[in-house]
C-alpha positions in Angstrom: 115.4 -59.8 -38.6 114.2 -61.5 -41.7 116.1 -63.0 -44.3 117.8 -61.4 -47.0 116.1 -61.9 -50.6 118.2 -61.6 -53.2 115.9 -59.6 -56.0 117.6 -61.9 -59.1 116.9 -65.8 -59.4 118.6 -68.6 -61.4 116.4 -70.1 -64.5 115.9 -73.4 -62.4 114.3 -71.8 -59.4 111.5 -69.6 -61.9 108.8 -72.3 -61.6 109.0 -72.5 -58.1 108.9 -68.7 -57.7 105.8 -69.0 -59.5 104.3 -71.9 -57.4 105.3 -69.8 -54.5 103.1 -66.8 -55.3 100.3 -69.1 -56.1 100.5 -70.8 -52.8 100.8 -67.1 -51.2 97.6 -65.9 -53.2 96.0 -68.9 -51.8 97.0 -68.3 -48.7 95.4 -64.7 -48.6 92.6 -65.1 -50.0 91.3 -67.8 -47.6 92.3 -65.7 -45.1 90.4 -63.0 -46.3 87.7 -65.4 -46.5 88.2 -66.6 -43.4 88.2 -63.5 -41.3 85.5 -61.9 -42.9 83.4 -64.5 -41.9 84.7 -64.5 -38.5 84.0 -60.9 -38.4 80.9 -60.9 -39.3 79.4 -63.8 -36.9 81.3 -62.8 -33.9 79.9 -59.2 -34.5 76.3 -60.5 -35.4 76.1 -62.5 -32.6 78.7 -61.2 -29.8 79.0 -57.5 -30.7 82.9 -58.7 -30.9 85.3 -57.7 -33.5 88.0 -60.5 -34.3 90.8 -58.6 -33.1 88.8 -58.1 -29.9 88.2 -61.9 -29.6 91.0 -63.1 -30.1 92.5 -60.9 -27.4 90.0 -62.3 -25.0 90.7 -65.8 -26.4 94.0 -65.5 -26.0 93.5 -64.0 -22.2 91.9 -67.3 -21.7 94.3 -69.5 -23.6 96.6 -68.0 -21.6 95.4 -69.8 -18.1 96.6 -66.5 -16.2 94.4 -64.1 -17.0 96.8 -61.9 -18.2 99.4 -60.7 -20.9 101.9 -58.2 -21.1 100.9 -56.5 -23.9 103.8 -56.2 -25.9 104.4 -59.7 -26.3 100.3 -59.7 -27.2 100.8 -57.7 -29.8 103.3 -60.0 -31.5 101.1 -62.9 -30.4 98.4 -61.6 -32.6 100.1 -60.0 -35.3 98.7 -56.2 -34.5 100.5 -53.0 -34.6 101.1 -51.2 -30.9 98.5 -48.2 -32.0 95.7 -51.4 -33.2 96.2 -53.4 -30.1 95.6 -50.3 -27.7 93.0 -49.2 -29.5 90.7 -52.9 -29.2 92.2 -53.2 -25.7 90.3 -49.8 -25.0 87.2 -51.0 -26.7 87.3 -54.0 -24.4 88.4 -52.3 -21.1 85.3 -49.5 -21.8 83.1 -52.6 -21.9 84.3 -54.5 -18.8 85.8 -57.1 -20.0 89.7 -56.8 -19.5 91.5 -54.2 -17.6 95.3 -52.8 -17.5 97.3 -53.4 -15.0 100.7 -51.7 -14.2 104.2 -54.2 -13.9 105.0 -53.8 -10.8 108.9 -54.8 -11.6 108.9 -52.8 -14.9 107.3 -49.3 -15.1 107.3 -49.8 -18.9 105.6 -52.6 -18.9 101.6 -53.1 -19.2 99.8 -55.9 -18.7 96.4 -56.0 -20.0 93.9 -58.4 -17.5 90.5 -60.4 -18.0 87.8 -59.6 -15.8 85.0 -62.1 -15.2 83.0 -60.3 -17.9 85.6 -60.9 -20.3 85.5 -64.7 -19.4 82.0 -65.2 -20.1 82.1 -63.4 -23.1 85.0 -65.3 -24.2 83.0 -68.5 -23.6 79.9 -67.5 -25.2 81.8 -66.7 -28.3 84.3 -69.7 -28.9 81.6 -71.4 -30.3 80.8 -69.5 -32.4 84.3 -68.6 -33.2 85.2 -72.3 -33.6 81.9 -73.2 -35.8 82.8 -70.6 -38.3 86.4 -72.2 -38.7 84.9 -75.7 -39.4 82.0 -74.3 -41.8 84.8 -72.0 -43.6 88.3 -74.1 -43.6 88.3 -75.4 -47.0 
């Protein structure tokens, strides 16, 4: 659960309130920078969306192969409903599957294929190149 913010501040902690915000504001907008430029090259030259790489990224990352998806969906900061619906887009394509827990009925775990793997490859390049040109 996250911290409790109290909606009223002392004088003394006004100008860091303010520096705050500016940092935050910062913060956002090279992300939005950031992942539109992502987007748009891993689309261009992949016919990947970000969310759809990283999932395969993170299949990779992950040495196994696999991920519950639950714990996915936290890894990568999308809601249940957004994760499904890339993991669909990337299962209709071949590159990941899901798989059943076989100790927890709940529990699905969403698997590279091969496919996905070389995909994944060929686009971490391109993925990485984009951070470096757009960091700063």
């Amino acid at each position: 659960m996250p911290p409790r913010v109290s909606a009223t501040a002392d004088s003394g902690s006004g100008e860091r309130a303010d520096q705050r915000v500016d940092e935050w504001r910062t913060l956002l907008d090279r992300h939005a920078r950031i992942g539109c430029a992502l987007e748009k090259s891993l689309q261009n030259e992949h016919g990947l969306g970000l969310s759809e790489f990283e999932i395969l990224d993170r299949l990779v990352d992950g040495e196994k192969g696999k991920y519950r998806m639950s714990d996915l969906a936290s890894d990568i900061y999308l809601s249940q409903s957004a994760l499904s619906r890339a993991v669909a887009r990337l299962e209709e394509d071949g590159l990941v599957r899901r798989d059943m827990c076989t100790n927890d009925r709940r529990a699905i775990f969403v698997c590279l294929t091969d496919a996905g793997r070389k995909v994944a490859e060929q686009a971490r390049p391109t993925h990485r190149a984009v951070l470096e040109q757009t960091w700063t």
